[in-house]
TORKOL-60035 format. One record per residue (C-alpha): x, y, z. Coordinates in steps of 0.25 Angstrom, whole numbers, plus 5000, padded with zeros to 4 digits. Layout:
BEGIN
XYZ/...
! end
This chain:
BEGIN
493849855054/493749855069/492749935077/493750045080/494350055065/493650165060/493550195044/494750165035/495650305032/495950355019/497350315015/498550445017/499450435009/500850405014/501950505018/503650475017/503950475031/504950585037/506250505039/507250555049/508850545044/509550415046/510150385061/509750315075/509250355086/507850395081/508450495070/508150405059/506750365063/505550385053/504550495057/503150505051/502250615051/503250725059/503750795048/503450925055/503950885068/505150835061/505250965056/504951045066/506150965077/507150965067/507051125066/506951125081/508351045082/509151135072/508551245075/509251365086/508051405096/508351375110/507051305112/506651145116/505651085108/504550975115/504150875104/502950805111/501950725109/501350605115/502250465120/502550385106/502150485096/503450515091/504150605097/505550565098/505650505084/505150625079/506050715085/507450605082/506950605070/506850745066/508250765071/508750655063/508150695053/508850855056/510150795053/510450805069/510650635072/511950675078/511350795088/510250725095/510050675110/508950605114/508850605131/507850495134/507050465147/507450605153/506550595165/506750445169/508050405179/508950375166/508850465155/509750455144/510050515130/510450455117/511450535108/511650495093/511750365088/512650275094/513050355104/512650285119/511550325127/511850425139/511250405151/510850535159/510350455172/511550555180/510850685174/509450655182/508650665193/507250645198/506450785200/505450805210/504150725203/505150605203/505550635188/506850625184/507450755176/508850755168/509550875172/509550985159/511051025160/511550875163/510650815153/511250895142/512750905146/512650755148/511950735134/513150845128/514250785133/513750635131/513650655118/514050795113/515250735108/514650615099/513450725094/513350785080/513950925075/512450975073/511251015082/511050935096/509650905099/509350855112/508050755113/507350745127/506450635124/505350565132/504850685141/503450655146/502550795148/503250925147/502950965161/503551105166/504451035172/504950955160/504851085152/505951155161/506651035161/506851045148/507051195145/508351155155/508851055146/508651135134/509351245139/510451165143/510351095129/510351225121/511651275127/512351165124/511651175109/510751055109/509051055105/508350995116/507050935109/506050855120/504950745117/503750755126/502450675127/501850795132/501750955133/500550985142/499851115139/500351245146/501451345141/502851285138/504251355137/504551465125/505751365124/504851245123/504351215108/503251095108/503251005094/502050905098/501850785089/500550755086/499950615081/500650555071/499650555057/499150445054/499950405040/501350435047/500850345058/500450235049/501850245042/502550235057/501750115060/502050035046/503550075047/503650045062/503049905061/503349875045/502049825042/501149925033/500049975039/498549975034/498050135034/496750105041/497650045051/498550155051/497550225053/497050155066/498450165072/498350305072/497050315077/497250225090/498650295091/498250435089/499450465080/500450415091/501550335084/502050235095/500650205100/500250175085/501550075085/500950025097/499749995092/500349945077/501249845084/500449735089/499649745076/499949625066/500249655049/498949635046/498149735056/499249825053/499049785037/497449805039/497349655036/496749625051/496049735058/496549795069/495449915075/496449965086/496949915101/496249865114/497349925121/498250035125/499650005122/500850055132/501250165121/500050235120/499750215135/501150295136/500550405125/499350435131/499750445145/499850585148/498350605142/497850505152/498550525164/497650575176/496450555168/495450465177/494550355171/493350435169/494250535161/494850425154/493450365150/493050525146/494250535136/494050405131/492750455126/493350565120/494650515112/494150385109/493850405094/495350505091/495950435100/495550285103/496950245111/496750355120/495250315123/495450165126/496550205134/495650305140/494650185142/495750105148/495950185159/494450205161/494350055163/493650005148/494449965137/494249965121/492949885119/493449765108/492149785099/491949675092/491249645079/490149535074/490849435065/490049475053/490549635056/492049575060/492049525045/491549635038/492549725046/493749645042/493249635028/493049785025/494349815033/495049705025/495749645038/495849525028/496749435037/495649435050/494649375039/495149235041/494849255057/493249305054/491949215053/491249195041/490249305037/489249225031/487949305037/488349445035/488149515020/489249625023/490149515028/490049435016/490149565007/491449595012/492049455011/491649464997/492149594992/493549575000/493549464991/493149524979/494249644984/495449554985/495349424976/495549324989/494549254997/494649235011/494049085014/492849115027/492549245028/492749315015/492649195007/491649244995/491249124987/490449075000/489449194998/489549204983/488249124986/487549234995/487949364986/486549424988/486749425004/487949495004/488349574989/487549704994/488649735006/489749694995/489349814985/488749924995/488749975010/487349985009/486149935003/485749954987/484549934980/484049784976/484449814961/485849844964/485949724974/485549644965/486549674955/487749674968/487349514971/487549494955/488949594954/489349514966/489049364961/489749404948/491049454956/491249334965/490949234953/492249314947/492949324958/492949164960/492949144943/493449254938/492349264928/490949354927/489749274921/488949404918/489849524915/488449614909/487749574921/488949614931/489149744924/487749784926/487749744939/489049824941/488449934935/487249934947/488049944958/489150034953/487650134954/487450114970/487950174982/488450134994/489650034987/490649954997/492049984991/492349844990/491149814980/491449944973/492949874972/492349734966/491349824957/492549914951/493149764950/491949704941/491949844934/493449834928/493149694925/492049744917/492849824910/491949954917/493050044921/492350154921/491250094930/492250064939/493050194942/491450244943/491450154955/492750184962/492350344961/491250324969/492050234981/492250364988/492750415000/493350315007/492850365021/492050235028/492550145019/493150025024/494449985021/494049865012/493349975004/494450055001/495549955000/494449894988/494250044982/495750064980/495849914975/494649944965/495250094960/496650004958/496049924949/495450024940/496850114938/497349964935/496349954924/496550104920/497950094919/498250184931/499250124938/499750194947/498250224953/498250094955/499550074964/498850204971/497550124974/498250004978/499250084988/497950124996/497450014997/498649965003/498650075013/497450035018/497649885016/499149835014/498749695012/497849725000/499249734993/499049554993/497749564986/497849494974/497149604966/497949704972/499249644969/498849624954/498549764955/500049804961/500749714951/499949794938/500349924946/501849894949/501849834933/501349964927/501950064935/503250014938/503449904929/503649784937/503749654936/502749584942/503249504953/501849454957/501049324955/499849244953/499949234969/500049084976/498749084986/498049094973/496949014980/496549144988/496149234976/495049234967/495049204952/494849334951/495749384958/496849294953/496349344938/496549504940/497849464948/498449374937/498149474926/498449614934/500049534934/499849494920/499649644916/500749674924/501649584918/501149634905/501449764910/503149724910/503049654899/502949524904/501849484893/502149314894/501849334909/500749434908/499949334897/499949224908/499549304918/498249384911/497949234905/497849194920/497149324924/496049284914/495949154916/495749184931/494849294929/494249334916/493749464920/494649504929/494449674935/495549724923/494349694913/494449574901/494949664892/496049724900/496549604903/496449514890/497049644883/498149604894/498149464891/498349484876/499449574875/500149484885/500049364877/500449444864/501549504871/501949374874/501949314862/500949224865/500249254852/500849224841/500449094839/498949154842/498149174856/498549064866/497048994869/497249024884/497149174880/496149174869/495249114879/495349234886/495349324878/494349294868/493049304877/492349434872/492749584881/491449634882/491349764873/490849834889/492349774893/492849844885/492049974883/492950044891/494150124883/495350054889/494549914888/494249934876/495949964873/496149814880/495149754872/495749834857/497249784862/496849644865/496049654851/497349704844/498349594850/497549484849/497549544833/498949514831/499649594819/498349634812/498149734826/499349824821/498949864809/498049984816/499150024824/499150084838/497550124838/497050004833/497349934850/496650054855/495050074855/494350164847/493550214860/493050354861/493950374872/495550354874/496050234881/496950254894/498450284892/498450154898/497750064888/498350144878/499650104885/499149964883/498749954868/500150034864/501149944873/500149814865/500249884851/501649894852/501849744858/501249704846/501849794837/503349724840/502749604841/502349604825/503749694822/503149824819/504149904831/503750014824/502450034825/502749984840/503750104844/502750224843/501850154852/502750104862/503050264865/501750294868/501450164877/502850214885/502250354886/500950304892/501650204900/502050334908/500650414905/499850284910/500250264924/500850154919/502350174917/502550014921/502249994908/503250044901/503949914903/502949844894/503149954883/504649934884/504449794884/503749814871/504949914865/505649794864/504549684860/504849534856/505449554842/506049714845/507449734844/507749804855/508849784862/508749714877/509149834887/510049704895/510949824902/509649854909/509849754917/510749774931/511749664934/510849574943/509749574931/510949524922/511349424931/509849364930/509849374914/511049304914/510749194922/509449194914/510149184901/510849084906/509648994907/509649014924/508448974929/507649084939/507948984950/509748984946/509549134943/508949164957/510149074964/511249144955/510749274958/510349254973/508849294970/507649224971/506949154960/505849244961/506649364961/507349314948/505849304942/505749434945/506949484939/506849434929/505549464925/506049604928/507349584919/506349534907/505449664909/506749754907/507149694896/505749674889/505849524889/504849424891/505349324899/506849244900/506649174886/506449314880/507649354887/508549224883/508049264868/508349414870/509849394875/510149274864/509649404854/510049524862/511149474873/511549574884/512949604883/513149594898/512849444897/514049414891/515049474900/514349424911/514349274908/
! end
């Protein structure tokens, strides 16, 4: 964060933009944040006072889109002429679309202060009889666009014009820069735009420039621009992706551009140097394009303050302008430098090699752990146990393992007692917490990371990303999309962390039921083990979650094998693991011996303390059980814990009991249960899942029919192919589609149907065939 960047906002939510009606000419623009001015023109157009309304507002803040597109969107595209350059030598006016431009040149004169002015009475008979034939049945509006000041003179000027207009049944509406103080005209209404707000300008800017734009950056641009849209655009345009992402900091210009010279020209003509200097001092904070160009004139310039290297790599770490991090020295002598390296590490799963390269430091924890947990200083008790939390937490993050998980939950339990955490430890402790199987202890952490004002950026992007990953554990879903959206406000490229797209393909699986379409990613070298781990089995739970169990089971075995305590808690995810492999079938020759190793290590009985730990553990207990686990019924997978399990484990436990159910023949112990499971689908924030409980409907030695005439024409054509012993690649040519594409449909394909994979699908169609498939050969 640059010298001038001030504190991160809170993130606004977004608003749908007001959209004008289709057409050219400006009518079918997009306008943001005018819905009142919108309103307020289109009453004046098709309204029947004989009164000229004055939209003003500075150059480039909008007003001639504003007022097109508030026509437009009036239903009057056909009406409106729009006379441009009325005070130069050749003015001209353009009629609705596709019509030519007229030129007025014949209708002018210069005045006596050399200014040229349009005669009133010829400018509007040339305007009706240029295009009153070719105009629409409706109201005419006549836009005068491009007026400078509204002096006395321009004001009778344009009471003329309207008088002339009005007789011959037209709206005359003018856009002026400015309307300087003193009585107008009854017959004058005044509609001033103001700054543009700052979420409507961030929406201009994105839209304009088709890159999303970073809120805190968002928030800059209005800042330097004062609300003023063109001079925003102005400053956005030479800006690359990644300063407009956040990704590489951007703390405002060194220089005043033509456009806002242009905007702020009628507040700083006459004014002398010294008078320039004066109001430099003045607006410089409100307005800091004014004071530098203010400073310009008095001879200085915007002072490029620079920072030390050790300060230049904290400030790109806590602003998380990760792309500038391969242009930075090494930090090796400053603590709060090496800190920050770390915990962006610890926040995203990849390692930078230089600057924020942890391992090199892993030696010298104790110089550096205190800036990683607190903004201040702690007592030497709770130091002691930050350099132990953080040698434990970097020995995962290269393992994927924990030597001492007593030691690190006491330890835990010391710091979560301080003041004065940084939110990007808080987000690493909520992270060993869950993997502790302490949820509670880490919901007691994020309550007490609050407010967000003075925080950094890294700080609250790692806040959102911690609070995501709790709703994950806790079965809330769509939380979890919501904490993730923010982040992604703040900092669009968090959207290509590896834990944060494990954490969207979970979300997209539960909520909406997709296919996962992700993958163990190729740079794999750039991640940790850890990091790899929870990203390999968040997508095995969402493939469990579609009822892709033969996918899920190699996914979760990979998880483990990367990172055995990965921040879902072991007996989250061995319960996973298990029902995958069952689902799969894998068991019925006993455990494979890749899994029991997994699996069989002891859960700590503290693991599992919690109730919907303890649910994971019971289920993994009862399917690893086989038939014997039936015999109880539903309530034997469920804990006998003094309190209830979440509608999500519960969820879980029924969707598992049911699976196991068809899986021995007893269909109909599995009915009743499967109802509930399809009723907390909804109920859990989770109706995603449904999928899976659909899936199960069916199960492997069900009778129920295949729902084949589900499928839309193009899906057909792929199963046939498929039936047909096609490969993907001879399916992907015949059907004009890429070979990835046909993965993906037919994964999709497989869900629908409740199948497996294609060998489940060529033994379901030789037993149930579609009856399409014949008359289609």
């Amino acid at each position: 964060m640059g010298p001038e960047s001030g504190p991160s906002a809170a993130i606004r939510p977004v608003v749908a933009p007001e959209r004008a009606v289709e057409g050219d000419g400006g009518l079918d623009r997009v306008v943001h944040g005018r819905e009142r001015e919108l309103r307020a023109i289109a009453a004046f157009a098709t309204g029947v006072d004989p009164t000229t309304l004055v939209v003003s507002g500075l150059s480039g803040s909008g007003k001639s889109v504003t007022v097109l597109a508030a026509l437009g969107r009036a239903g009057m595209r056909d009406g409106v002429v729009r006379v441009v350059r009325s005070a130069s030598a050749r003015p001209g006016a353009q009629g609705p679309a596709g019509l030519p431009r007229l030129d007025l040149a014949a209708w002018t004169a210069p005045g006596p202060d050399g200014e040229h002015r349009l005669d009133p009475v010829g400018l509007v008979d040339a305007v009706s009889g240029g295009f009153g034939g070719d105009l629409g049945p409706g109201p005419r509006v006549l836009v005068v666009d491009d007026l400078d000041t509204l002096s006395p003179a321009r004001a009778a000027w344009l009471q003329r014009v309207s008088d002339a207009a009005y007789e011959r049944g037209w709206r005359v509406i003018a856009a002026v820069r400015h309307v300087p103080d003193g009585v107008l005209p009854d017959d004058l209404d005044v509609l001033a735009l103001g700054p543009l707000d700052e979420p409507s300008l961030r929406r201009v800017v994105a839209g304009t420039l088709r890159q999303p734009v970073a809120a805190d950056v968002a928030q800059r641009l209005h800042r330097w621009s004062a609300g003023n849209v063109r001079v925003a655009l102005e400053l956005a345009d030479p800006l690359s992706a990644a300063q407009l992402r956040g990704s590489a900091e951007w703390a405002g210009p060194h220089a005043v551009g033509p456009v806002a010279r242009r905007a702020y020209r009628v507040l700083l003509d006459g004014l002398t140097p010294a008078e320039a200097e004066r109001l430099a001092a003045t607006v410089g904070a409100a307005h800091p394009l004014l004071a530098l160009l203010c400073r310009e004139r008095s001879g200085a310039g915007r002072d490029p303050a620079g920072l030390a290297p050790d300060a230049a790599v904290e400030a790109v770490l806590e602003g998380l302008h990760l792309d500038d991090l391969p242009g930075l020295p090494a930090a090796d002598h400053d603590p709060r430098a090496v800190a920050r390296a770390v915990g962006v590490v610890l926040l995203t799963g990849t390692a930078w090699a230089g600057v924020a390269e942890p391992w090199r430091y892993a030696a010298t924890v104790a110089e550096w752990s205190d800036h990683l947990w607190w903004t201040g200083g702690a007592d030497d008790g709770a130091r002691a146990a930050g350099v132990r939390v953080a040698t434990e937490l970097v020995a995962l993050e290269r393992l994927g393992e924990v030597a001492d998980p007593e030691r690190l939950r006491a330890d835990l339990g010391v710091l979560a007692g301080t003041p004065g955490l940084h939110w990007v430890g808080v987000c690493v402790q909520v992270r060993a917490h869950l993997l502790l199987g302490d949820v509670e202890g880490a919901r007691h952490l994020l309550d007490r990371a609050r407010p967000a004002e003075g925080r950094s950026v890294a700080e609250i992007v790692a806040r959102d990303v911690a609070e995501a990953r709790v709703a994950v554990v806790e079965g809330r879903a769509a939380d979890v999309r919501a904490h993730l959206w923010h982040a992604a406000q703040l900092r669009p490229a968090v959207e290509d962390w590896l834990p944060v797209r494990g954490l969207r393909i979970v979300v997209d699986a539960l909520l909406d039921g997709r296919v996962p379409e992700g993958d163990l990613p190729a740079p794999a070298g750039a991640s940790s083990s850890r990091a790899l781990g929870e990203f390999a089995a968040d997508l095995g739970l969402a493939h469990l979650a579609v009822g892709q169990a033969e996918r899920a089971a190699e996914l979760l075995t990979i998880g483990l094998e990367r990172c055995s305590w990965p921040y879902r808690g072991r007996a989250h995810i061995r319960a996973d693991l298990v029902e995958a492999v069952v689902a799969a079938g894998r068991i019925r020759d006993g455990i494979p011996a890749r899994v029991r190793r997994l699996v069989e290590p002891p859960v700590d009985p503290e693991e599992r303390a919690a109730p919907d730990a303890a649910a994971a553990y019971v289920r993994t207990r009862a399917l690893l059980a086989g038939r014997a686990a039936l015999t109880a019924g539903v309530e034997g997978w469920l804990p006998h814990a003094p309190s209830p399990v979440s509608l999500w484990q519960r969820l879980r436990s029924l969707v598992a009991y049911a699976r196991h159910c068809v899986a021995y023949g007893d269909h109909t112990a599995a009915e009743p249960a499967l109802r509930e499971a399809a009723t907390l689908a909804r109920l859990s924030g989770a109706p995603g899942w449904r999928t899976r409980v659909d899936t199960t409907s069916a199960g492997e030695g069900g009778s129920a029919p295949l729902a084949w005439d589900r499928l839309a024409d193009d899906e057909r054509e792929i199963v046939r192919l498929a039936l047909g012993g096609a490969t993907n690649a001879q399916i992907a040519s015949a059907a004009y589609l890429s070979v990835r594409s046909v993965a993906n449909r037919l994964r999709a394909i497989y869900l629908l149907l409740g199948l497996r994979d294609r060998r489940d699908l060529v033994e379901r169609a030789q037993v149930d065939p579609p009856g399409w498939l014949a008359g289609s050969a």
